[in-house]
C-alpha beads as a LAMMPS data file, in Angstrom:
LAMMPS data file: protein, C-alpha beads

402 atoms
401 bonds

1 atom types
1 bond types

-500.0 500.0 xlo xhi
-500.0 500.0 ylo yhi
-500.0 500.0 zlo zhi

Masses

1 110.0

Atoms # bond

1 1 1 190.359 -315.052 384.590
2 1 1 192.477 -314.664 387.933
3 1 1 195.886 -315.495 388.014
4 1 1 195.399 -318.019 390.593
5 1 1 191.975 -319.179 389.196
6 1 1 194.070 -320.210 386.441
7 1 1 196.886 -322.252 388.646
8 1 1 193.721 -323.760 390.272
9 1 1 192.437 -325.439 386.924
10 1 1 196.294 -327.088 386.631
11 1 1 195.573 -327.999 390.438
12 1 1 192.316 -329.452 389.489
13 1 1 193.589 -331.267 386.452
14 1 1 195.737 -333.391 388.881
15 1 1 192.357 -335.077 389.507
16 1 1 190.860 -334.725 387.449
17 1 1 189.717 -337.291 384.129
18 1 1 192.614 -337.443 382.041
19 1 1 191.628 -336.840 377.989
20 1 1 194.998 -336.917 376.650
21 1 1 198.694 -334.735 377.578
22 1 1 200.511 -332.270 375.033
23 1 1 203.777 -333.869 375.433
24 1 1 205.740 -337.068 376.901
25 1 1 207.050 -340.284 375.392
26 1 1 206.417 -344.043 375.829
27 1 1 209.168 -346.624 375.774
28 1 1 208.949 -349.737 374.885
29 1 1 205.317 -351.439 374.907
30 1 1 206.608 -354.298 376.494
31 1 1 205.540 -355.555 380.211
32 1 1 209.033 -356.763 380.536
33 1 1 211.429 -354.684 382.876
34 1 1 213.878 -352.807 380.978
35 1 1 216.933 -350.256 381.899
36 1 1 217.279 -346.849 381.423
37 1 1 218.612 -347.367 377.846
38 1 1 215.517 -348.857 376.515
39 1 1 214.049 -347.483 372.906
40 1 1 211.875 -344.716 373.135
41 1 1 209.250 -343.167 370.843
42 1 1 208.738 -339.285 370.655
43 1 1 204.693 -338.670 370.832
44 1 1 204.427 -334.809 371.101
45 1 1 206.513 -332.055 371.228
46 1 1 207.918 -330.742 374.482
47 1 1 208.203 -326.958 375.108
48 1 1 211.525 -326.312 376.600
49 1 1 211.340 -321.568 376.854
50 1 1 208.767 -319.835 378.721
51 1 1 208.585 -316.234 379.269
52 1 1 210.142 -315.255 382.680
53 1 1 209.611 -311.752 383.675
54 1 1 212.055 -309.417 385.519
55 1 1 211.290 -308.460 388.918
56 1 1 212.981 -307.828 392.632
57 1 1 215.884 -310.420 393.526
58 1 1 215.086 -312.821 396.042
59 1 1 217.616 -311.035 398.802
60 1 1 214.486 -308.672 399.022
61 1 1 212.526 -309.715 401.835
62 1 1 210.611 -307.228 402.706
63 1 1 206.982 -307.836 402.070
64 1 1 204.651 -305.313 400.886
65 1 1 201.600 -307.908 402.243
66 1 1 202.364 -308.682 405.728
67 1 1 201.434 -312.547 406.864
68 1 1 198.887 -312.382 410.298
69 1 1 201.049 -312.792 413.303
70 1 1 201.478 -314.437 415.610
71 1 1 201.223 -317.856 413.748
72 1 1 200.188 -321.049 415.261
73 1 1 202.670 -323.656 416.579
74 1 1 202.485 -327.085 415.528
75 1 1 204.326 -329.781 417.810
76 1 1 205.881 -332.585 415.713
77 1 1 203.563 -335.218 414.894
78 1 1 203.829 -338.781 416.773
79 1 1 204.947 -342.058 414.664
80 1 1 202.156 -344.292 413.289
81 1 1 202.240 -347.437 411.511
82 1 1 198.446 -346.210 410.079
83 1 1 198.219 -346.347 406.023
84 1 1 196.123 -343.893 404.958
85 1 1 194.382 -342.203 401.537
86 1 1 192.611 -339.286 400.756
87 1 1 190.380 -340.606 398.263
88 1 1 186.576 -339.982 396.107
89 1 1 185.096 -343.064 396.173
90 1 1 182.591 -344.672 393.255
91 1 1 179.021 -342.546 393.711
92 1 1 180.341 -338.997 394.976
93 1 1 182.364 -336.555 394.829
94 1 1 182.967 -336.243 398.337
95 1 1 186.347 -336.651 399.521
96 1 1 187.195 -339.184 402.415
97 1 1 189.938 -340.384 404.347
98 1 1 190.361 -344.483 403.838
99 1 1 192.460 -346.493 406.585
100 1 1 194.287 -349.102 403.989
101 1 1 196.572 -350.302 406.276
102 1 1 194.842 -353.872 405.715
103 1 1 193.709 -352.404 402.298
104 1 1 191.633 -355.710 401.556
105 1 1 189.595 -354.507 404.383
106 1 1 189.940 -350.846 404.178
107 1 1 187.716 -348.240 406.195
108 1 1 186.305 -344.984 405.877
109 1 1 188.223 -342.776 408.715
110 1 1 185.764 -339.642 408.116
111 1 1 184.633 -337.866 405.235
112 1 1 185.871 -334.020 404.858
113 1 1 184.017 -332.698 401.790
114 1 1 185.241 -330.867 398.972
115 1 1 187.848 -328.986 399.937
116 1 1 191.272 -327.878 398.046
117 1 1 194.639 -329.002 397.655
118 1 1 193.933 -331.134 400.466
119 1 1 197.331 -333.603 401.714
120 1 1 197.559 -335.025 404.762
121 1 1 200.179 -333.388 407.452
122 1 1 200.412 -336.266 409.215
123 1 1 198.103 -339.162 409.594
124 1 1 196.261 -337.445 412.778
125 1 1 196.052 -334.227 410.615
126 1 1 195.145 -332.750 407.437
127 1 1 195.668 -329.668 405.238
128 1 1 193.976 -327.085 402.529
129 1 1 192.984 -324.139 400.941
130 1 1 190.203 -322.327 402.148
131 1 1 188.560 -318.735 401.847
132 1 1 187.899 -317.850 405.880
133 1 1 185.121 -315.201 407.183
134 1 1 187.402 -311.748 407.950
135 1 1 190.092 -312.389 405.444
136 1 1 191.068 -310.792 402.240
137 1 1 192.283 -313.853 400.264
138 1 1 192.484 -317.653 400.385
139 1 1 193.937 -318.965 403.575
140 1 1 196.047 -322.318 404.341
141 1 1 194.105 -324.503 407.160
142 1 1 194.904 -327.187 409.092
143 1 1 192.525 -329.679 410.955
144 1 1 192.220 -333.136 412.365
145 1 1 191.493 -336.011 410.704
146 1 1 188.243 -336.431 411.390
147 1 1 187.585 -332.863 410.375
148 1 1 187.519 -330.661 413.870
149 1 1 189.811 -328.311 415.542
150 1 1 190.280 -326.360 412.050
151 1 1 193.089 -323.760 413.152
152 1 1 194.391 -320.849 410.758
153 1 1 197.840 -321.518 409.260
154 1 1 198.208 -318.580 406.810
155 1 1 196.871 -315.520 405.163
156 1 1 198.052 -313.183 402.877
157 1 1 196.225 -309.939 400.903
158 1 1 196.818 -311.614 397.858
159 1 1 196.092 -315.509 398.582
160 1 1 197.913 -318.547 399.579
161 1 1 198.767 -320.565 396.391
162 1 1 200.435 -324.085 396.501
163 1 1 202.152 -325.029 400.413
164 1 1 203.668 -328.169 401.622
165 1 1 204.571 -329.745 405.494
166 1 1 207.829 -330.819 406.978
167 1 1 207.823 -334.328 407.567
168 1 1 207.085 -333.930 410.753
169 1 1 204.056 -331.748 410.427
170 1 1 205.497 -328.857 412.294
171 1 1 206.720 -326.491 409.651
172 1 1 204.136 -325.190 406.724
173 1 1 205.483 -323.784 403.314
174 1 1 203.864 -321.717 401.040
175 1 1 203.514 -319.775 398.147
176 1 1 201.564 -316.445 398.059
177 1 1 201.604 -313.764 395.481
178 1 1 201.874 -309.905 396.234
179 1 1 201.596 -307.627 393.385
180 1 1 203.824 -304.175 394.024
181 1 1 207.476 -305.144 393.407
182 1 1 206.762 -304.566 389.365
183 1 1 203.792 -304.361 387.139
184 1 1 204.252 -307.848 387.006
185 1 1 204.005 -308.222 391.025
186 1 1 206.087 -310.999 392.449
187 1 1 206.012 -314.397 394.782
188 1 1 206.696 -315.580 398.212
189 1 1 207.990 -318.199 400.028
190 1 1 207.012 -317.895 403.899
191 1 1 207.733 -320.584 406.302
192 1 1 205.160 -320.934 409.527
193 1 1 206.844 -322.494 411.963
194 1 1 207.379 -321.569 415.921
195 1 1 204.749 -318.734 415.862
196 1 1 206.236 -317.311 413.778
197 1 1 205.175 -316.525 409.684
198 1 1 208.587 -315.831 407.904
199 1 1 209.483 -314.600 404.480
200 1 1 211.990 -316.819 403.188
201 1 1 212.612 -316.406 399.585
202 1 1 211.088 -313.849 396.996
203 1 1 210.984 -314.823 393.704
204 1 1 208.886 -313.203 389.770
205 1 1 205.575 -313.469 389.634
206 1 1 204.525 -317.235 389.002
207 1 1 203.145 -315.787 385.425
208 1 1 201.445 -319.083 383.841
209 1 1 198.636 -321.169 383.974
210 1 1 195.498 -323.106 382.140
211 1 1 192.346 -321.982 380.785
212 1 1 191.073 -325.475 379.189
213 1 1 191.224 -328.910 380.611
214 1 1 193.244 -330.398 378.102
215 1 1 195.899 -328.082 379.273
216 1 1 195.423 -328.831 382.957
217 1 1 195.260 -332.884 382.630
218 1 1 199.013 -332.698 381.606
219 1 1 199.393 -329.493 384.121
220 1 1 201.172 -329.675 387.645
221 1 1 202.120 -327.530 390.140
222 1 1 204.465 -328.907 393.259
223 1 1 205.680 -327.525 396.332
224 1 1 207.166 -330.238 398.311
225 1 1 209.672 -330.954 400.878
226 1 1 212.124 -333.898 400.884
227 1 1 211.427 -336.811 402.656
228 1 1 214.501 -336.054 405.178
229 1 1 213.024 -332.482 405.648
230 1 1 216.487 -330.924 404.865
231 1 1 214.906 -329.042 401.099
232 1 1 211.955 -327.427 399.619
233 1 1 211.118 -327.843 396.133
234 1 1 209.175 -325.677 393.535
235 1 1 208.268 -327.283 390.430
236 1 1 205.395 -326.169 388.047
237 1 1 204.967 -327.357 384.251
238 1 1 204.007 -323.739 382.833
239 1 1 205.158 -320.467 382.946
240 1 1 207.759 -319.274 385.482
241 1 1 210.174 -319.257 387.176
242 1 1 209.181 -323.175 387.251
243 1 1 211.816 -324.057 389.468
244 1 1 213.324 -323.222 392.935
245 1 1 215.215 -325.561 395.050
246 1 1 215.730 -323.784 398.499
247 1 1 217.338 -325.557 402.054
248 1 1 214.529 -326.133 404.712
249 1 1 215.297 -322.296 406.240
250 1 1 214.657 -320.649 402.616
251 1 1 218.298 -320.389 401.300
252 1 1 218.107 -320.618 397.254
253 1 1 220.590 -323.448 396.101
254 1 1 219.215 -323.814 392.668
255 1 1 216.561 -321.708 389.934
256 1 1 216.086 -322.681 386.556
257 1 1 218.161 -320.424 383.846
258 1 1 216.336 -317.987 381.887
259 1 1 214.330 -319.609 378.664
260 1 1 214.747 -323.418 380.637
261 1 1 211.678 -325.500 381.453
262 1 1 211.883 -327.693 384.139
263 1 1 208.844 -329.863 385.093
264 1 1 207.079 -332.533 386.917
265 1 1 209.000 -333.301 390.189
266 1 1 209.155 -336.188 392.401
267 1 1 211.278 -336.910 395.568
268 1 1 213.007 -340.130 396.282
269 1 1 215.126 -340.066 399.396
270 1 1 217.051 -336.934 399.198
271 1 1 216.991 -337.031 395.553
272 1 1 214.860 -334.460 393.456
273 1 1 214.077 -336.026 389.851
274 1 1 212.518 -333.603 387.545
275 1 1 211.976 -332.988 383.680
276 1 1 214.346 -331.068 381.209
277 1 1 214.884 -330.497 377.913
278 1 1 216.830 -333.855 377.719
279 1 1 214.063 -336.590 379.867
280 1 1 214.431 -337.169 383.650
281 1 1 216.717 -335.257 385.116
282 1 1 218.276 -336.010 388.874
283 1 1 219.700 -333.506 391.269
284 1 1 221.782 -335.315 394.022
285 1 1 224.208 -333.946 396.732
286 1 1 223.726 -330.642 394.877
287 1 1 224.576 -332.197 391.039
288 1 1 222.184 -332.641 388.363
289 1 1 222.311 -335.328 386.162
290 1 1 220.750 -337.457 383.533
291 1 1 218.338 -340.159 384.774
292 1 1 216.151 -341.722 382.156
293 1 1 217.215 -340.041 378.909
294 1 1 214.484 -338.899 376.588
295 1 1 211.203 -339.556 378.739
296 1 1 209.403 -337.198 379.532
297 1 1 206.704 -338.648 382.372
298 1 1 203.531 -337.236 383.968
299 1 1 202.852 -336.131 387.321
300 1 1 205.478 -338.735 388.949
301 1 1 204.944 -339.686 392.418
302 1 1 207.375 -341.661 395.148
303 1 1 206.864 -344.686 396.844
304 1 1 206.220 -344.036 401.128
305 1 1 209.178 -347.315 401.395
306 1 1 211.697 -345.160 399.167
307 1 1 213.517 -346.334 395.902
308 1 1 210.953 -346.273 393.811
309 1 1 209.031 -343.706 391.491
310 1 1 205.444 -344.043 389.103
311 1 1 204.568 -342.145 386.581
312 1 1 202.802 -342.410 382.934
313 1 1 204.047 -341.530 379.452
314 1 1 202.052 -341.176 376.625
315 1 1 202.830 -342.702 373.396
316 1 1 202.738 -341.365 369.810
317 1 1 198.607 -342.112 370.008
318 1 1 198.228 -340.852 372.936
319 1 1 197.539 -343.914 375.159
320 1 1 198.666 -343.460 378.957
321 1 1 201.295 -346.280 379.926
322 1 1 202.469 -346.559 383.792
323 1 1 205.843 -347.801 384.555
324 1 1 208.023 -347.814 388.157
325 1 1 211.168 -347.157 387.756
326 1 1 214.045 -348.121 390.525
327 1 1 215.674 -345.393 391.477
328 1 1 218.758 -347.266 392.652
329 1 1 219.385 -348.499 389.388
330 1 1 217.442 -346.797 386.733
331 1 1 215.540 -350.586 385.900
332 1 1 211.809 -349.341 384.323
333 1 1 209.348 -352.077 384.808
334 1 1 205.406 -351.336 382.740
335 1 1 202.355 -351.911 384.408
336 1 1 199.858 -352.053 381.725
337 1 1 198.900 -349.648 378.611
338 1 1 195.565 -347.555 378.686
339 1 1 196.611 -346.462 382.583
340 1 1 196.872 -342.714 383.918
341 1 1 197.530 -340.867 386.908
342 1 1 198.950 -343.880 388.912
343 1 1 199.731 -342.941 392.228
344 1 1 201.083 -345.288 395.496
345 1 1 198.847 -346.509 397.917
346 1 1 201.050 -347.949 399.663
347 1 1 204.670 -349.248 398.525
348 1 1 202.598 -352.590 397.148
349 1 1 199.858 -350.934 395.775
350 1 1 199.535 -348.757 392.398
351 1 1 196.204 -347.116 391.945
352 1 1 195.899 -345.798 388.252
353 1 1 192.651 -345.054 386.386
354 1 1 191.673 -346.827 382.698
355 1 1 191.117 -345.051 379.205
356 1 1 189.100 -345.868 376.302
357 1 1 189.028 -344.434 372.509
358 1 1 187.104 -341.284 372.060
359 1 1 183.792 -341.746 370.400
360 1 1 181.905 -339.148 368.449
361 1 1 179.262 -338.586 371.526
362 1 1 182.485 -337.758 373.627
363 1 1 183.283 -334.592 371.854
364 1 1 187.031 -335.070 372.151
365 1 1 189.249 -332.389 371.124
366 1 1 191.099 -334.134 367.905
367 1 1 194.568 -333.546 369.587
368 1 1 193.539 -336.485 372.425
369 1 1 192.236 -339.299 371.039
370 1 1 191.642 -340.821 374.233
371 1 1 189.328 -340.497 377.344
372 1 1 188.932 -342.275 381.028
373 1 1 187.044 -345.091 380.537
374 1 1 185.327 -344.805 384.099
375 1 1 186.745 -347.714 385.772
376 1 1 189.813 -347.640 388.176
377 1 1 192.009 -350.603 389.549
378 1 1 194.513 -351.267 391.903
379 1 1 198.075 -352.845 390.878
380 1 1 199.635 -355.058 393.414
381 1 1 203.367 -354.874 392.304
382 1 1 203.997 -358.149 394.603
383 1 1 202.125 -360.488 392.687
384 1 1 201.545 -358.598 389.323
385 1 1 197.813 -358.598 389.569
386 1 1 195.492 -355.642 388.679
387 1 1 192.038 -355.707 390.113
388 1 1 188.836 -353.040 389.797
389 1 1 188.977 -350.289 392.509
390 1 1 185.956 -348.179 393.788
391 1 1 188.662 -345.487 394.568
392 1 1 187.754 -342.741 391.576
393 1 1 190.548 -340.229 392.751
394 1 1 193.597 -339.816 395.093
395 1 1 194.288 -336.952 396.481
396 1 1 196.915 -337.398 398.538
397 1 1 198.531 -340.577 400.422
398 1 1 199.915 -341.027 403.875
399 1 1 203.097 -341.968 404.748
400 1 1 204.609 -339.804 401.962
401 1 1 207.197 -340.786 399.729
402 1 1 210.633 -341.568 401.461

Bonds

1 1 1 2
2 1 2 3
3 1 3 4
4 1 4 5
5 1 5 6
6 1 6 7
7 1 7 8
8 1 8 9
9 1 9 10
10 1 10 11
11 1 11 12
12 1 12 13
13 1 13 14
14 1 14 15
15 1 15 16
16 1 16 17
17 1 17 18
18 1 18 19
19 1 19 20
20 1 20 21
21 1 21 22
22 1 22 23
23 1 23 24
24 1 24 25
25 1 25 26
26 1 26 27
27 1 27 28
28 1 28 29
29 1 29 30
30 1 30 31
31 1 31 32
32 1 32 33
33 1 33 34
34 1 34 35
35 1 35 36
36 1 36 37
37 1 37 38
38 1 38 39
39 1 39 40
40 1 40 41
41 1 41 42
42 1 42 43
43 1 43 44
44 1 44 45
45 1 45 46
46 1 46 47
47 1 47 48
48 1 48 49
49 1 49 50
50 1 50 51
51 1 51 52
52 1 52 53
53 1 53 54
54 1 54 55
55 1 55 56
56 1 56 57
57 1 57 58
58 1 58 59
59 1 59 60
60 1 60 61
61 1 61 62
62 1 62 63
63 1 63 64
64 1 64 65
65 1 65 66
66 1 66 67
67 1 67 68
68 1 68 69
69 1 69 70
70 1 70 71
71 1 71 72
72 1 72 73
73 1 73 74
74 1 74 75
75 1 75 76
76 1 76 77
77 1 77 78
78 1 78 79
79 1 79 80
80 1 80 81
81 1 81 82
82 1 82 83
83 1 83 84
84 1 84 85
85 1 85 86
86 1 86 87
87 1 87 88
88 1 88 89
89 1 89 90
90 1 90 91
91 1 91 92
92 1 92 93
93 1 93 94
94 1 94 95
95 1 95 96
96 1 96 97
97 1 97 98
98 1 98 99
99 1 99 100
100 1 100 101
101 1 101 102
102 1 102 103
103 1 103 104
104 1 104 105
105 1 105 106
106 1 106 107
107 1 107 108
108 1 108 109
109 1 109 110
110 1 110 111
111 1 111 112
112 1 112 113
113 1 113 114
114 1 114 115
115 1 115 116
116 1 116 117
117 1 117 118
118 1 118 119
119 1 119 120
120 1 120 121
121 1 121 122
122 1 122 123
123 1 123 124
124 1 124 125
125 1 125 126
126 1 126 127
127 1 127 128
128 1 128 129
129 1 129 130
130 1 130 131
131 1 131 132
132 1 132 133
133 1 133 134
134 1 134 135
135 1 135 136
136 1 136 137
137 1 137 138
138 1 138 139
139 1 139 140
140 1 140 141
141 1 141 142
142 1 142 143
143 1 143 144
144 1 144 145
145 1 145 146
146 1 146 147
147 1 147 148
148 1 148 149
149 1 149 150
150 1 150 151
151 1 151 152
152 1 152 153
153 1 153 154
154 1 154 155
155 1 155 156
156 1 156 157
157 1 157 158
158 1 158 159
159 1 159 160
160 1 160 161
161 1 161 162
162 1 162 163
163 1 163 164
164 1 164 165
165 1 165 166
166 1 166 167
167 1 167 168
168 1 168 169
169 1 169 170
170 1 170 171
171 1 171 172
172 1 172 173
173 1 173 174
174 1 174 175
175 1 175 176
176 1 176 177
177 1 177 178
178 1 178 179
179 1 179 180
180 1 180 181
181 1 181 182
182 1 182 183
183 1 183 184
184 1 184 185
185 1 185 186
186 1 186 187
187 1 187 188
188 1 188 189
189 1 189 190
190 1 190 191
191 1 191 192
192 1 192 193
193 1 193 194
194 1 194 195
195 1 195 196
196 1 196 197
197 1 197 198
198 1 198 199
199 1 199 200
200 1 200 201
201 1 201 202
202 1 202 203
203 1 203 204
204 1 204 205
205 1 205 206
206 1 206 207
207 1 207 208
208 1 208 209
209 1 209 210
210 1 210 211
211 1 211 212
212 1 212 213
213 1 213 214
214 1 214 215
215 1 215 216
216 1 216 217
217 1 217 218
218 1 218 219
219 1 219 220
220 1 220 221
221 1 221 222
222 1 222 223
223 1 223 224
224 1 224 225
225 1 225 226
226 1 226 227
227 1 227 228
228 1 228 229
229 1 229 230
230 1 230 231
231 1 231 232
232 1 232 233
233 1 233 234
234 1 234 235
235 1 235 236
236 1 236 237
237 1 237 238
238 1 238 239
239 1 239 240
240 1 240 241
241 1 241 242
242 1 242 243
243 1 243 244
244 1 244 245
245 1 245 246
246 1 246 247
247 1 247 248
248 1 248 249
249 1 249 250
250 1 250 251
251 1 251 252
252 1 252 253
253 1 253 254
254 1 254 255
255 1 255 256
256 1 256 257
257 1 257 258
258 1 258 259
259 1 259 260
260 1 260 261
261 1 261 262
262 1 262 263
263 1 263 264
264 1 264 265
265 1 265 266
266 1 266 267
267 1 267 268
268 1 268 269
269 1 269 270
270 1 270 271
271 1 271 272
272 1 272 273
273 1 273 274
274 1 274 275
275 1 275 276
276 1 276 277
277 1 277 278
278 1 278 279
279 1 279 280
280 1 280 281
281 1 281 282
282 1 282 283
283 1 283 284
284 1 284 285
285 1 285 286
286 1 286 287
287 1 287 288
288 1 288 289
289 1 289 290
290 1 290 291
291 1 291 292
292 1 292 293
293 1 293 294
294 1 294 295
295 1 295 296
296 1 296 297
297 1 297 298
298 1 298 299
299 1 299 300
300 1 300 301
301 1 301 302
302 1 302 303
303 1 303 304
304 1 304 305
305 1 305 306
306 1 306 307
307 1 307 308
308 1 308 309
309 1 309 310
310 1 310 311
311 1 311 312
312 1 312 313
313 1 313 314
314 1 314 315
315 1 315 316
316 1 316 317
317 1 317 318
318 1 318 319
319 1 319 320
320 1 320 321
321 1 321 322
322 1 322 323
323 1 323 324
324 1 324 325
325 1 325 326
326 1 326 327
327 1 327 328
328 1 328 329
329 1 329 330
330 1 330 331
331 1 331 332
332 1 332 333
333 1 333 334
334 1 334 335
335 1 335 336
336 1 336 337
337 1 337 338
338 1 338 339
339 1 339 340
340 1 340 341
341 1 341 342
342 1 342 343
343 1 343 344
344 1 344 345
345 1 345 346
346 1 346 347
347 1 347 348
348 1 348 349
349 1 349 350
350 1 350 351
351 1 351 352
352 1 352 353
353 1 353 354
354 1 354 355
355 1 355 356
356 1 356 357
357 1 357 358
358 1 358 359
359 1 359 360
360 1 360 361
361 1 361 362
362 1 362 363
363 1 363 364
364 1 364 365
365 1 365 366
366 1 366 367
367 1 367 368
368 1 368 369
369 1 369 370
370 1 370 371
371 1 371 372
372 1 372 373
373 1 373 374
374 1 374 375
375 1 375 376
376 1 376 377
377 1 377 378
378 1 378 379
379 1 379 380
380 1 380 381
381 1 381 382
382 1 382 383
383 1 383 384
384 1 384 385
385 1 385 386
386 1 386 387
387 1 387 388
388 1 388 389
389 1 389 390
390 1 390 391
391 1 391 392
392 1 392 393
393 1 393 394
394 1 394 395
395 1 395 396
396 1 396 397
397 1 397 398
398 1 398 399
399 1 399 400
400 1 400 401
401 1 401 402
């Protein structure tokens, strides 16, 4: 299997149904909020070395796979009040963008298929991955809303793999592999901005990946910027290097040392919270520090108000619980047991999907003893009420997190 066939699985999983996770922890199981030094209970083990494979220093910036130039120029994107979601909806697998600014009245905006890695750049314009007519490798688009005026972003002879936007839509990041620095090859950071396609930041090979889809439901891969557009972050939750912290122009502040996992990544203002060996981990004004000792969450995502983050842990049988956590001061509130891959609507609402036991007819591998149960709901954090969604999958959520 290709290298990046196999960091498209992990991508996948991030939708994906989730059957279970290989690691994480639960705290309490009570819906009462409770601080930072709340009990916790170990459920599986949590990998803390993966291989990371010598290759060129990042001061070497010369690419042996040229980016197409000139590149586009993107103005920065207007202010709207507009709520938006890139959702599937109950009956297809089609993906569509939702207007949920009055979300007990929300609207279908357009419908834009099945394409990949899609996020919104800003909420007149959208994002992917796409193989285009003429080019060698898998290209990063851009287009409108409503699904015209696609325009070219990116292209590279070996493939564009994870990118992000500037917060105001008119830088691109992204990740592309090349493969003659070392028999492992090596990885790129470019920045599009300008009309211009830079090379920022080399980095090894981003060796890793998932070939089952146990391994990808408790995969994920994240290039982001903050919400103040002054970093770029690199997380992924396999192989490495799986982290890189650069400034917005591509300088390297921080890497992960050799043999050190860090993992799922959210930001929260200009905050970076992450995984480590120890839990949560927070690096602020360029210090990292403890944040919730000994948890180890999934897939964590911030609120578009600021100050808050969700994310699931899994317990020692496996269960999905969702919590929010304050980010002020560390206070961890529970939604409800049995719920995975929560994700912000909007800073009210929590969309999260339900699980079930495994039944014989499932065909469960033993090591998840748990499955979606094929409903969804929606969590209003005002009033502390969950209700049945027909939203089967977010993709991605406009504003983003601030």
């Amino acid at each position: 299997m290709r290298r990046y066939q196999l960091l498209n699985l992990a991508l996948i999983g991030l939708l994906a149904v989730a059957c279970g996770s290989v690691h994480g922890i639960a705290t309490s199981s009570s819906t009462a909020s409770a601080s930072r030094s709340a009990p916790v209970v170990t459920a599986f083990p949590v990998p803390t070395t993966y291989p990371v494979p010598t290759t060129a220093s990042s001061a070497r910036l010369q690419s042996p796979c040229p980016a197409l130039q000139p590149a586009p120029q993107f103005p920065a994107s207007a202010p709207s009040s507009r709520s938006l979601a890139l959702v599937t909806l109950r009956g297809s697998n089609q993906q569509v963008v939702r207007d949920i600014t009055d979300i007990t009245h929300a609207t279908t905006v357009s419908t834009v298929g099945t394409i990949r890695q899609p996020q919104f750049v800003s909420a007149t314009d959208l994002s992917y991955i796409d193989h285009v007519d003429g080019q060698d490798a898998d290209s990063l688009m851009r287009m409108s809303v409503a699904g015209s005026s696609k325009t070219l972003v990116a292209s590279s002879c070996q493939g564009v793999i994870v990118f992000a936007w500037s917060p105001n839509g008119s830088t691109a990041a992204y990740v592309a592999d090349v493969t003659d620095y070392t028999s492992y090859g090596a990885s790129e950071l470019h920045l599009v901005a300008g009309g211009q396609n830079r090379l920022a930041s080399s980095m090894p090979y981003l060796i890793g990946g998932c070939e089952t889809q146990a391994c990808a439901n408790s995969s994920d891969v994240r290039l982001s910027y903050s919400p103040d557009g002054g970093f770029i972050s690199l997380v992924q939750s396999f192989g490495g290097p799986n982290f890189r912290l650069w400034t917005s122009d591509g300088k390297l502040l921080k890497s992960n040392e050799p043999h050190m996992a860090y993992r799922m990544s959210a930001w929260s203002g200009t905050s970076l919270y992450f995984v480590d060996a120890s839990g949560v981990a927070v690096w602020r004004d360029g210090v990292v520090s403890s944040f919730l000792s000994g948890v180890f969450w999934l897939r964590p995502k911030g609120s578009p108000a600021g100050g808050q983050i969700v994310y699931a842990v899994r317990d020692r049988d496996g269960w999905a619980h969702t919590y929010v956590v304050d980010t002020a001061s560390g206070n961890v509130r529970e939604l409800n047991k049995a719920r995975a891959e929560p994700a912000f609507l909007t800073s009210r609402y929590i969309w999260y999907e339900g699980e079930r036991s495994c039944v014989a007819a499932d065909q469960c591998d033993s090591s998840l003893p748990v499955i979606t149960s094929g409903k969804t709901y929606i969590y209003d954090l005002q009033d502390g009420t969950e209700t049945e969604s027909v939203i089967t999958g977010v993709a991605d959520v406009w504003p983003h997190p601030a």
